[in-house]
Structures are given as C-alpha cells and as structure tokens.
C-alpha positions as CSV (number, residue, x, y, z in Angstrom):
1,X,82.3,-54.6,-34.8
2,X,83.6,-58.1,-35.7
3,X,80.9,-60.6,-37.7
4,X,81.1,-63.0,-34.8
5,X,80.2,-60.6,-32.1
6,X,77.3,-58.9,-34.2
7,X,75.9,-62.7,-34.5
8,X,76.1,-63.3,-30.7
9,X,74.0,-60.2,-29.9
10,X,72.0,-61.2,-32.5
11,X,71.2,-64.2,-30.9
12,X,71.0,-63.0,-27.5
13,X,68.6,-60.2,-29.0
14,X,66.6,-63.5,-30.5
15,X,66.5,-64.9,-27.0
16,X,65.6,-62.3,-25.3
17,X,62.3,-61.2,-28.0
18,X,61.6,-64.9,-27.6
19,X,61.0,-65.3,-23.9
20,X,59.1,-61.8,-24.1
21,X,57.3,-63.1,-26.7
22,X,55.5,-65.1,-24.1
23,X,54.7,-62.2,-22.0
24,X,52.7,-60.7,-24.7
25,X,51.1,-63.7,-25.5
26,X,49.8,-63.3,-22.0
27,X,49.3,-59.7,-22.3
28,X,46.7,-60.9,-24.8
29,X,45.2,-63.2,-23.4
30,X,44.6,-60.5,-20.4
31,X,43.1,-58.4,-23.5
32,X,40.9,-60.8,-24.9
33,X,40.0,-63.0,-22.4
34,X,37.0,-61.1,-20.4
35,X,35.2,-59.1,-23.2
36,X,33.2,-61.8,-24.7
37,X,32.1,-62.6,-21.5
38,X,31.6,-59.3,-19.7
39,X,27.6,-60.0,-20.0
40,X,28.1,-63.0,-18.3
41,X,29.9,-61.7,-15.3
42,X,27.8,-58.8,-15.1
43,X,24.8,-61.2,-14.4
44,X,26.6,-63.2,-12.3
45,X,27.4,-59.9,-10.3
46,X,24.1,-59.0,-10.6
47,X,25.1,-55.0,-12.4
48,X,24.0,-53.8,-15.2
49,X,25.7,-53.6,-18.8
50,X,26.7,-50.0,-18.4
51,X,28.5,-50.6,-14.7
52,X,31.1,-52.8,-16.5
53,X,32.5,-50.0,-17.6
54,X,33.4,-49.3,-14.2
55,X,35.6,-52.4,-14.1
56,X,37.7,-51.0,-17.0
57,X,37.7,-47.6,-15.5
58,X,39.5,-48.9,-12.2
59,X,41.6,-50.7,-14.1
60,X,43.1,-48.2,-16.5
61,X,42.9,-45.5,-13.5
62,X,45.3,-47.6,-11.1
63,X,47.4,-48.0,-14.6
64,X,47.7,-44.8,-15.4
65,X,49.6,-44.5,-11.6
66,X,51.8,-47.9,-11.6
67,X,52.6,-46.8,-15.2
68,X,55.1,-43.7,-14.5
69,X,55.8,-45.4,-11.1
70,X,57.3,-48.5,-12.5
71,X,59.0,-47.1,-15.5
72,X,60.7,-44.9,-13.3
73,X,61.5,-47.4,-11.2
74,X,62.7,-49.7,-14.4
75,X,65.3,-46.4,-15.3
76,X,66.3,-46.9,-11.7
77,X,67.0,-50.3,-10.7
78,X,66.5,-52.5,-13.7
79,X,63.7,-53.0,-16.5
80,X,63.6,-56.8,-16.2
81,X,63.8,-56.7,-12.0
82,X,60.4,-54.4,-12.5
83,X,58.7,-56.6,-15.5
84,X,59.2,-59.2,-12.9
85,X,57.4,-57.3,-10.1
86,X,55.0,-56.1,-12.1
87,X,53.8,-59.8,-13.4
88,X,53.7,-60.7,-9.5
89,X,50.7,-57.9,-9.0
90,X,48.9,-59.1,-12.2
91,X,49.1,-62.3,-11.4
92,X,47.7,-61.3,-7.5
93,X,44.9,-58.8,-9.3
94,X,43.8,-61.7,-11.6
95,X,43.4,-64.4,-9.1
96,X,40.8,-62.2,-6.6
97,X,39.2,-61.2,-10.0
98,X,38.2,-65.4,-10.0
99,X,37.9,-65.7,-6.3
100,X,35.3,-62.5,-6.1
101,X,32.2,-63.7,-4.6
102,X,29.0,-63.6,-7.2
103,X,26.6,-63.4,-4.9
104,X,26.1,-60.0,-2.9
105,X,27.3,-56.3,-3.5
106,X,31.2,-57.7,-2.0
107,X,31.3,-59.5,-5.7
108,X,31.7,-56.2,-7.3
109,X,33.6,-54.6,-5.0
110,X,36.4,-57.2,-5.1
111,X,36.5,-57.6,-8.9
112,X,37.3,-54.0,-8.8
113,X,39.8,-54.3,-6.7
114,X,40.9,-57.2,-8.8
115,X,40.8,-55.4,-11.8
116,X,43.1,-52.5,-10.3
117,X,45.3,-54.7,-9.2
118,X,45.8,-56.7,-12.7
119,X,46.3,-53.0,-14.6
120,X,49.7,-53.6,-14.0
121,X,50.3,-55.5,-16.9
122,X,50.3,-52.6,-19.0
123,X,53.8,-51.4,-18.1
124,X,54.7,-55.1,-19.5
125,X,55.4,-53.8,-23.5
126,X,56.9,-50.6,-22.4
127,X,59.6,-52.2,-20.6
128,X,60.1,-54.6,-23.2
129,X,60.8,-52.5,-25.8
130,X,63.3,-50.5,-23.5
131,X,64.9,-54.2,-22.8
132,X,64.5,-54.7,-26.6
133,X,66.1,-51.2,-27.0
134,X,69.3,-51.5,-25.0
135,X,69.9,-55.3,-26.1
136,X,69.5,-54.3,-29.7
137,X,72.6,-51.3,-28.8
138,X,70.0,-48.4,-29.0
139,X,69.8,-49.8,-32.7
140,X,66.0,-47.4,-33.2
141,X,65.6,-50.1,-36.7
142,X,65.7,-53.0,-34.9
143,X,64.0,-52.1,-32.0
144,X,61.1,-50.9,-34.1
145,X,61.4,-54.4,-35.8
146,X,61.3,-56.5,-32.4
147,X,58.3,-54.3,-31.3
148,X,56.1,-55.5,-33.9
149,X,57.1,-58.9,-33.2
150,X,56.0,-58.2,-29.8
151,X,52.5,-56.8,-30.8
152,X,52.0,-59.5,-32.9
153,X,52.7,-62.0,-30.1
154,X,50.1,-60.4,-28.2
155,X,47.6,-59.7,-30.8
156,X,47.9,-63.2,-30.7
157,X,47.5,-64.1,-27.3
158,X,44.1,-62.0,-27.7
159,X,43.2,-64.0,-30.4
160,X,43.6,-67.0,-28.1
161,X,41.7,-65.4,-25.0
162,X,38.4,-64.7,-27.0
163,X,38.0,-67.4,-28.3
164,X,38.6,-70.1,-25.4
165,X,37.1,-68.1,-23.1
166,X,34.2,-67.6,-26.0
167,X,33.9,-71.4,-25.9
168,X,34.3,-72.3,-22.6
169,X,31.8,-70.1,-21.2
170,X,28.5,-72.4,-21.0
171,X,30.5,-75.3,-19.8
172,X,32.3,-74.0,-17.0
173,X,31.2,-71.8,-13.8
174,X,32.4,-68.3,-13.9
175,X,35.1,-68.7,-11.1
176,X,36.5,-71.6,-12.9
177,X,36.6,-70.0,-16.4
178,X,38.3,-66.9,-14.5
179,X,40.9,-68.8,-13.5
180,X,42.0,-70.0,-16.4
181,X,43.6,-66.4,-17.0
182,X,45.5,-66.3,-13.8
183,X,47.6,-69.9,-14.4
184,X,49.2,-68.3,-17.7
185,X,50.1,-65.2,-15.8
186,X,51.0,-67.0,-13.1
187,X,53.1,-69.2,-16.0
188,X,54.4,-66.1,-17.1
189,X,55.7,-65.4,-14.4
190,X,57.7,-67.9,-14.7
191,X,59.3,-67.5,-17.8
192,X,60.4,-63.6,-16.9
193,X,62.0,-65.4,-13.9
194,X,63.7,-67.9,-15.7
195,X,63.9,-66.8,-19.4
196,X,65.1,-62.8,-19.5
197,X,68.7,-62.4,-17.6
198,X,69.1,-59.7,-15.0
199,X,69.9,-56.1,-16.2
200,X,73.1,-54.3,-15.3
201,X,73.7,-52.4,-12.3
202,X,71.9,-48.9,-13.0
203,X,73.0,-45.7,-11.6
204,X,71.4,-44.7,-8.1
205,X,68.6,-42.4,-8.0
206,X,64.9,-42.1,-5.8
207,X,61.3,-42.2,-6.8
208,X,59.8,-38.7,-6.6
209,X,57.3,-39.0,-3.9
210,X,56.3,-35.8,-3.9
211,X,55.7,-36.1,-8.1
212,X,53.3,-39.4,-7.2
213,X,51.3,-38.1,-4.5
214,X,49.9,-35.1,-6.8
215,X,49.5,-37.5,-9.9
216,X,47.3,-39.5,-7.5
217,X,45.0,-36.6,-6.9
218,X,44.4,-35.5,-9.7
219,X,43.4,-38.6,-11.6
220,X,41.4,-39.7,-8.2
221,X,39.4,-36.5,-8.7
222,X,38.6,-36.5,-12.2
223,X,37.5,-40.2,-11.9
224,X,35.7,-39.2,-8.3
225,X,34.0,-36.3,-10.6
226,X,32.8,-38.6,-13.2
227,X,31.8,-41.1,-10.9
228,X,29.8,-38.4,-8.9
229,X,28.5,-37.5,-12.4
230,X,27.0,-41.4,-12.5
231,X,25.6,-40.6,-9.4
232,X,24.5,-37.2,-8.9
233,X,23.6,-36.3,-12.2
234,X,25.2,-33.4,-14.9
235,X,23.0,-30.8,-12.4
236,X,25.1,-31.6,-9.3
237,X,27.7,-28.8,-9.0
238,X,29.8,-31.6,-6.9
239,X,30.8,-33.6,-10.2
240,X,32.0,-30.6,-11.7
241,X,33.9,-29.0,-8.6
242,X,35.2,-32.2,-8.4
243,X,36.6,-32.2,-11.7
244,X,38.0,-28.8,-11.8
245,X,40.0,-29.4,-8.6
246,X,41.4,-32.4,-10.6
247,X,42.7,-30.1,-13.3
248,X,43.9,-27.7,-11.0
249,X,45.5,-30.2,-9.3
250,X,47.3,-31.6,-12.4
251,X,48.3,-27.9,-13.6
252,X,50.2,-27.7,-9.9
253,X,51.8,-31.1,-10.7
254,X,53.6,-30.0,-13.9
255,X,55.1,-26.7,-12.4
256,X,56.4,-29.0,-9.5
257,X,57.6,-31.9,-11.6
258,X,59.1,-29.0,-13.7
259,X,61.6,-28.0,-11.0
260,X,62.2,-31.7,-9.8
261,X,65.7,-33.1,-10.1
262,X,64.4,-36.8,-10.3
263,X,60.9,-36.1,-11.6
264,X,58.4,-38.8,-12.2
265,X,56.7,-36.8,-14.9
266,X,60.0,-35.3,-16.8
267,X,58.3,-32.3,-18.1
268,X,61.0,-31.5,-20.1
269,X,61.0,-35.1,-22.1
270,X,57.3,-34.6,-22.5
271,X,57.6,-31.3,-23.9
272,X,60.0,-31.9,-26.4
273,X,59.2,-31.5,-30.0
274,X,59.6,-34.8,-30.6
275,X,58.2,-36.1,-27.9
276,X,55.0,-34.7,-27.2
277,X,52.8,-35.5,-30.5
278,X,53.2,-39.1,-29.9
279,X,52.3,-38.9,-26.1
280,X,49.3,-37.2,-27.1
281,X,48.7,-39.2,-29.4
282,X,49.0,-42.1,-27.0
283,X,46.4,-40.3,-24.8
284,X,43.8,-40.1,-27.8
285,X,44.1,-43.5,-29.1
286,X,43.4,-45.1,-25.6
287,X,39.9,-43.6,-26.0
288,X,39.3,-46.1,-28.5
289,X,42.0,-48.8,-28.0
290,X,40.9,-49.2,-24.3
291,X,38.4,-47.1,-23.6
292,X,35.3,-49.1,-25.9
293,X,36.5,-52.4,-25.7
294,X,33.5,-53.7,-23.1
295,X,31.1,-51.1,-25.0
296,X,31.5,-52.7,-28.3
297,X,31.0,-56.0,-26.2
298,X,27.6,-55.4,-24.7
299,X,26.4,-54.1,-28.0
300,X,27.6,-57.3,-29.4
301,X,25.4,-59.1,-26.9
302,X,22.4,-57.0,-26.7
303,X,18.9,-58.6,-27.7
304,X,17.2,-55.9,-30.9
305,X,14.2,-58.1,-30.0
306,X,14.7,-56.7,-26.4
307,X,16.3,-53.4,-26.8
308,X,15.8,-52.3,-30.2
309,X,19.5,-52.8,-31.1
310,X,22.5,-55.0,-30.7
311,X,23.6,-57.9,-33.0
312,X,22.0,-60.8,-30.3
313,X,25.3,-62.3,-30.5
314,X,26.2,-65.1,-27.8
315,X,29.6,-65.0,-26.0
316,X,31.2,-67.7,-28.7
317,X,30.3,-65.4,-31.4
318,X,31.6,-62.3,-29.6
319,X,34.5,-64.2,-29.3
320,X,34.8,-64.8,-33.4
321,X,34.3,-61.4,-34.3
322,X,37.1,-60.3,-31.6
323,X,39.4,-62.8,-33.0
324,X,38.7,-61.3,-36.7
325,X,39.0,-58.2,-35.1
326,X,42.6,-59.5,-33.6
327,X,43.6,-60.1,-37.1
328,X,43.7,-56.7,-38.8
329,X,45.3,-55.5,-35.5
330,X,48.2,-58.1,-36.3
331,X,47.7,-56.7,-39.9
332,X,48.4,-53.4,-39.4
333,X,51.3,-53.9,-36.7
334,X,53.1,-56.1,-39.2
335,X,52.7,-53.3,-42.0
336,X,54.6,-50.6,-39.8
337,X,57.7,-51.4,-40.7
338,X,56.6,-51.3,-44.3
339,X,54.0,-47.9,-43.9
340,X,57.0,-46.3,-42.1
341,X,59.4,-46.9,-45.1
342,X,57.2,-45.2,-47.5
343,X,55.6,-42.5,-45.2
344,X,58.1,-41.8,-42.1
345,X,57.3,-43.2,-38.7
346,X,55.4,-39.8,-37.8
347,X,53.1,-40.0,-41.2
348,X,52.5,-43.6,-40.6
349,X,51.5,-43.3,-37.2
350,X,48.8,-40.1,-38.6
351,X,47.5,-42.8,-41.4
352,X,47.0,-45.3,-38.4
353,X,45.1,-42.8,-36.5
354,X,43.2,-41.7,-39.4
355,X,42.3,-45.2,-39.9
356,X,41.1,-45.6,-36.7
357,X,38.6,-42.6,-37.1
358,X,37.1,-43.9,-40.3
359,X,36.0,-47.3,-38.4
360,X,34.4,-45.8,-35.6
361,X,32.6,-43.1,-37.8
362,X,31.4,-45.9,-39.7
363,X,29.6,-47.2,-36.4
364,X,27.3,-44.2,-36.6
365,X,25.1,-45.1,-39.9
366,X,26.2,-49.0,-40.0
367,X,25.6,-51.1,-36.6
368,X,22.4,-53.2,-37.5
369,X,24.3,-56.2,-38.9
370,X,27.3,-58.2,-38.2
371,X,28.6,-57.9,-41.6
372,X,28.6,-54.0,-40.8
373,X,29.9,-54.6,-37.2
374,X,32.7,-56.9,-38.8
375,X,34.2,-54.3,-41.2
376,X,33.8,-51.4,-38.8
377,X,35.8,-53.3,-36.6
378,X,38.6,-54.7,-39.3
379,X,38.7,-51.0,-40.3
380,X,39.6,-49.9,-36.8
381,X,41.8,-52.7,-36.2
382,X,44.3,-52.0,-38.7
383,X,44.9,-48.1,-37.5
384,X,44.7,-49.4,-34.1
385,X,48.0,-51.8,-35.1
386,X,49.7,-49.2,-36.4
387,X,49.3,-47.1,-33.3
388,X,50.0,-49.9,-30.6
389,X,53.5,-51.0,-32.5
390,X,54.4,-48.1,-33.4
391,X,54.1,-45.5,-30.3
392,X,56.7,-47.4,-27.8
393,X,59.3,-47.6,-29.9
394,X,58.4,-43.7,-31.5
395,X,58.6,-43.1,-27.5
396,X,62.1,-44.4,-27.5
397,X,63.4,-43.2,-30.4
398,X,63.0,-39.7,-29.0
399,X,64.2,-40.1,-25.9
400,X,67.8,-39.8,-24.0
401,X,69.3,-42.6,-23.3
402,X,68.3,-42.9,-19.5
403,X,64.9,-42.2,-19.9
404,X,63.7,-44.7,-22.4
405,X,62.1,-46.5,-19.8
406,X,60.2,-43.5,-18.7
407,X,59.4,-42.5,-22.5
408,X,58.3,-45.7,-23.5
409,X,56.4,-46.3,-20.2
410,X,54.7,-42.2,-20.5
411,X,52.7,-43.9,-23.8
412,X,50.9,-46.5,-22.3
413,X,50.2,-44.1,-19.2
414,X,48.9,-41.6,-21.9
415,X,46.7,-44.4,-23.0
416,X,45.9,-45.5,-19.6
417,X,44.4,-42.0,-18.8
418,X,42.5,-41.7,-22.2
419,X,41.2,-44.9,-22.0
420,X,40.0,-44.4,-17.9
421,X,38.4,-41.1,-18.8
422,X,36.4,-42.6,-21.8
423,X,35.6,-45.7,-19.5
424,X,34.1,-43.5,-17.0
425,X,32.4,-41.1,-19.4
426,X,31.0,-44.2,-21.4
427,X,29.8,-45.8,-18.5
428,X,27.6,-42.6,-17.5
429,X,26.9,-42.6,-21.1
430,X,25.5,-45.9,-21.4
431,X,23.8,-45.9,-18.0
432,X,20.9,-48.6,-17.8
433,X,17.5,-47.4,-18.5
434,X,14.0,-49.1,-17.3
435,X,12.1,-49.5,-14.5
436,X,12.5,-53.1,-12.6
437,X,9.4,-54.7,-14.5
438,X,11.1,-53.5,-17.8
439,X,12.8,-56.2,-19.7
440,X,15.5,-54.2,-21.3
441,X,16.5,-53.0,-17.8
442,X,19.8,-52.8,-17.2
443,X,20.5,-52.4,-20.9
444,X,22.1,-48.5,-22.2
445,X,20.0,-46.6,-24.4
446,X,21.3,-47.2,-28.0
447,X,22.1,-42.8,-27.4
448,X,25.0,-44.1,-25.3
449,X,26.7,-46.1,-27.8
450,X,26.2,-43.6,-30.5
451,X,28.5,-41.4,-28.2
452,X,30.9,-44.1,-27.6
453,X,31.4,-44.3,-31.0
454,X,31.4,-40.5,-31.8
455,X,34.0,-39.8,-29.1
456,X,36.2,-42.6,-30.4
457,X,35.8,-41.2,-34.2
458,X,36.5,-37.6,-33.3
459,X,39.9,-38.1,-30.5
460,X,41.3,-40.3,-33.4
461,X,41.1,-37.7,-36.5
462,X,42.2,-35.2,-33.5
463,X,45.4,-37.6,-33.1
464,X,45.9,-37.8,-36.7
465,X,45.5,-33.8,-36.8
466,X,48.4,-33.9,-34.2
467,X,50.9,-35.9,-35.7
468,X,50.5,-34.5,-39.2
469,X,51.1,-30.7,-37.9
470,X,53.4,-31.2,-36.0
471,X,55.6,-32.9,-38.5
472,X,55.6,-30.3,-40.5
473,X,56.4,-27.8,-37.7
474,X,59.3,-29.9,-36.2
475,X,62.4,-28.6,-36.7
476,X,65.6,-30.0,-38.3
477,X,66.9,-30.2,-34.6
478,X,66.0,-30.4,-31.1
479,X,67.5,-29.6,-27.9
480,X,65.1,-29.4,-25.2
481,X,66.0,-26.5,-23.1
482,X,66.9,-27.8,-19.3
483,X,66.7,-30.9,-20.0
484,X,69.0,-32.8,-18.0
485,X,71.1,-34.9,-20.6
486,X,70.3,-32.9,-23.6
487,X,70.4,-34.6,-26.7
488,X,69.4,-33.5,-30.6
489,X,67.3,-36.5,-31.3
490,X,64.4,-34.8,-33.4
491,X,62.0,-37.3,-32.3
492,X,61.6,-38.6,-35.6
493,X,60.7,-42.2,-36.1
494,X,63.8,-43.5,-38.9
C-alpha cells in the first residue's frame, strides 16, 4: 500500500472516530445524566428508593432484545443505516421519559416505558467499533486504539451529565431538566445523519424470527419471576416456576439457534474458544457496570440521621463524586492499550475485572464516609475502564469477518442481561421498609446494599477467574467446528 493511500484512510478513519466521538459523548451523557437525580424523580413519582431499580431493569431487559436484533441487522444491511435507527428510538424513549406525568401511578408507568425505549443506545459503541473495525481494514491495533478514544469520549459525556444535571436540579422542574437529555440525542442524531457516510451494499440475508421470539421469553420470564419475587415473596412457588420456565426456555433457544442457518444467537461464535470468556465476561461485569449504578445513587443520598446510613449527600454532590468516579473510568480505558502491551489483551482484561472486585469488596467494611465511598469508587472505576474498552474490540478480534457486528453487539447484550438480572435482584434486595408513619419509609434496609455490593464483588473475581483459565487452556489454534466461515483467529486480543 502506497504512503498516500495509507494517509487518506487515515484521515477518513480520523473522520469517521470524530463524528462518533459525538455519539459517545451522548452515550454519556445518557449514563450520567439521571443518577444523581434518581431521588428526585422517585419523589416526584411518588415510589420508593428501591422501585428505581425497576427503571434500570426495563431498561437493560428491552436492551438485552434490541441488542442481538440490531447487530444482526447492522451485519445485514449496514452498521451506520442501524446506528442511525437506533439514535431515532433513543431519542423517542428519552423524550416520553421528560413528558411522563409526575402526578399519579401513569408517571411510572410511562417512564418505564420511556426507559425501554431509550435502552437502545447501547448497541451505539458496538456498532461503532465494527464501523471503526472495517474503516480501520480489520487493522485489530487500531481498532483497539480508536475504541478507547471512544470510551473516553463517553466517559466524558458522563462526566458532563452528572454534573449539569447535579447543578441544575433545584433550579429547574423535573420535566424541564429531563429534557435537557433528549435535545443532545436528538442533536446526535443529527451528526450520525450528516457526519458518518453510508456503508456499502452488504450481502442479503433475514432476521431469524423464530431465534427472537424465544430470546423474548425467556428474558420476559426470568424478569416476570423476579418481579413476582418483589411481589409475592421468596415463599411463592410462582416466582420460582416462573424462573425455571425462563431457563428452560433459554436451553430450547440455544439447540434451535444451533441448527439455524441465519441465527440471531450464532451459537457456534459464542462457543468458540476465543469467544466465549469475554462474553461471559461481558455478562459478569454488567452486574456492576450497570446493574448498581442507581443503588450506589440512593445510598449516596440517603439521610444516616434518618436511616442509619448513607453519606446525606445532595444531588450536586452525587453528581461530584460521579464525575471523580468518571475519571478513573477514563483512566483505566486510556491504560488498555498500555496494560495490554505488557500483559496480553486477555490478562489485561482479568486485572480489570479483578480490579473491579477489590472496589466493591471494599464497600463491605468502608461505606460511612465519602472519603471511603470516593476510593471504593476510583478503585472500581479503573477495572470497570479496562472492561468497557476493552471487551468490543476483544469481541471483534475473535470474530469472522461478517459477524463482527454480531460479536461486538453479543458483549453489550451479555452486559445488558447481567446488569437487568442484578437490577431486578437489587431492587427486591433493597425493597423499602417502614410502615407509612415511619420516616425512613421508602428507604432499603442498609442489608440490601450490603448484597448489592457482595454480588458485584463476587461476579467480578468470577470474571477475572474466567479469563485467567481460560487463557491458559486456549489453544494455539481455533477452528470452531460448524461454524459457517471458519476461521483460526484464536480469540486472542494482539
């Protein structure tokens, strides 16, 4: 390749990181925006602390389904023609999250609808990086590189949404300060429109219907079990039948997706040695990366004069210690390039985890002060970096070429699902206690948060475990039996 033709995909690559840039920024803002002010829009919706939860929970649920469904899609007709699409509904789901009425039960009702709706900006990094990937000619070093531009970009953007929304939230209604989200999506919008050219024609192909409808059960009655669980009670057999038929139902969805010819779920690409470590991996980490955002939040705000715990904080100080919190996530997203040098992409990604565990465990003895609260976080933060830069591109990496889309979608679907089933389980965790004439009703027991915490500690050393083992089992080589489009990729991060 000629020096002058290197420099003009160069630039183009430039161009194109640039304009994405600005969807991640936006991507943060989504992030950071709402958790300072959670407590505020729970009182203004009339629900308790731990019923939040639920928000996230409906959120990462619908997710977890528009994740596969749009990456597939992206492999089919275009990764910037479904980043487009896919701003469109976040855009919709955000505006009726600031139009929800606050008075009445319909308040709720809509945000979670809302809420569902605007999940679909997760798929937003996963196609960029498979933009990234192809513009960059399948280059896996300088894909990696332009990912962690990209989660720095948003790490920003959530730097940004904390701490406007932080300092905007006594002097504006909620409606109005929940609008202020949906102009820069709606902005963003925009720019994908205007600032990323279309993709070339892709090869013709369908959506496996069949594939979708049984994903959609099974998550629908896991999250139906654990709401019945809220409901009923752990000695209701209905929250447990409920759950079982959920796992049944997903066993029966890999032996279909396994005979598929156009699968949604590619078994084969999951299974692959060096593809399924980091999808797990993905599912563990969104236990803590999504799943305790709006917990750590209401602990934040909690009254100990009140409750017995919390830090008393007020949404502009939430909003600080998010921010600081956004800093050692940009720290340790900037130091994968230089972690994965030294350590491989698979050891750097176990260090990240590992990281990750140590900060939550510290939650468990240290939670009284925000000194303690602050480096718990900043401990967390840099393993959670690690993880969010590095599994898309990981995803990539070990994936044929016409599935990167799906690969790099699958690991923020993983994430979706962890982080829905810890939103659900931490919201029946953390349910209110108190009779109406208590004062700390509608606050969780301080119980609740030490499982929050615990479960968040123990799925990250898990993860760790995971990547760590099976580096040292992976083979030179791999060829994934049946897959279609084989390919010996070893799934190792170079």
């Amino acid at each position: 390749m000629s020096a002058s033709s290197s420099a003009v995909r160069a630039q183009t690559l430039f161009a194109v990181v640039g304009a994405l840039s600005v969807v991640e920024v936006a991507s943060g803002v989504l992030q950071g925006f709402y958790t300072p002010v959670f407590s505020d829009v729970a009182r203004a919706l009339g629900i308790g602390d731990g019923d939040v939860n639920w928000f996230e929970a409906a959120q990462l649920v619908a997710s977890a389904l528009l994740v596969p469904v749009l990456a597939r899609l992206a492999d089919l007709h275009g990764h910037r023609r479904v980043l487009l699409v896919s701003t469109a509904v976040t855009a919709l789901g955000t505006w009726v999250m600031a139009l929800a009425p606050t008075t009445g039960p319909a308040g709720f009702a809509v945000f979670v609808v809302g809420s569902a709706l605007q999940g679909a900006y997760v798929v937003w990094l996963p196609l960029e990086v498979a933009i990234v990937h192809r513009r960059a000619a399948a280059d896996d070093h300088r894909t990696r590189r332009a990912a962690g531009v990209l989660v720095a970009f948003l790490q920003v953007g959530v730097l940004a949404g904390a701490l406007s929304s932080g300092a905007l939230v006594t002097a504006l209604p909620v409606p109005v300060l929940l609008a202020l989200p949906a102009v820069v999506v709606t902005i963003c919008l925009a720019v994908v429109r205007f600032g990323v050219e279309p993709d070339a024609p892709r090869a013709p192909g369908r959506l496996d219907l069949p594939g979708l409808g049984l994903l959609t059960a099974a998550l629908l009655l896991v999250m139906g079990g654990l709401v019945a669980l809220r409901l009923l009670g752990p000695g209701s057999v209905v929250p447990w039948a409920l759950v079982v038929a959920g796992l049944a139902t997903g066993w029966l969805l890999v032996r279909v997706e396994a005979r598929q010819h156009e699968p949604l779920l590619d078994v084969p690409v999951l299974v692959a040695p060096g593809q399924w470590p980091i999808q797990a991996t993905a599912f563990l980490s969104g236990m803590s990366v999504l799943g305790a955002q709006i917990p750590l939040s209401t602990f934040a705000r909690a009254d100990p004069a009140v409750t017995g715990y919390g830090l008393g904080a007020s949404a502009s100080f939430v909003s600080v210690l998010i921010g600081l919190y956004v800093l050692t996530l940009l720290t340790g997203a900037l130091l994968l390039p230089l972690l994965s040098r030294w350590l491989g992409g698979r050891r750097a990604m176990a260090a990240g985890a590992a990281t990750v565990a140590v900060g939550y465990a510290l939650w468990l003895p240290f939670h009284d002060t925000a000194v303690q609260a602050l480096t718990n976080m900043a401990v967390a933060g840099v393993g959670s970096g690690l993880l969010v830069a590095a599994l898309p591109a990981a995803a990539v990496a070990a994936a044929p070429a016409d599935r990167t889309g799906f690969a790099a979608g699958m690991t923020n679907s993983s994430k979706t699902v962890g982080g829905a089933i810890a939103s659900a389980v931490f919201a029946v965790a953390l349910a209110a206690t108190g009779s109406i004439d208590d004062p700390a009703a509608g606050s969780a027991p301080l119980s609740g948060y030490l499982t929050v915490w615990t479960v968040c500690a123990v799925a990250a050393a898990l993860a760790a475990v995971v990547l760590v083992t099976s580096e040292r089992r992976r083979p030179g080589t791999a060829t994934v039996p049946g897959l279609r489009g084989s390919t010996d990729r070893t799934g190792q991060s170079r």
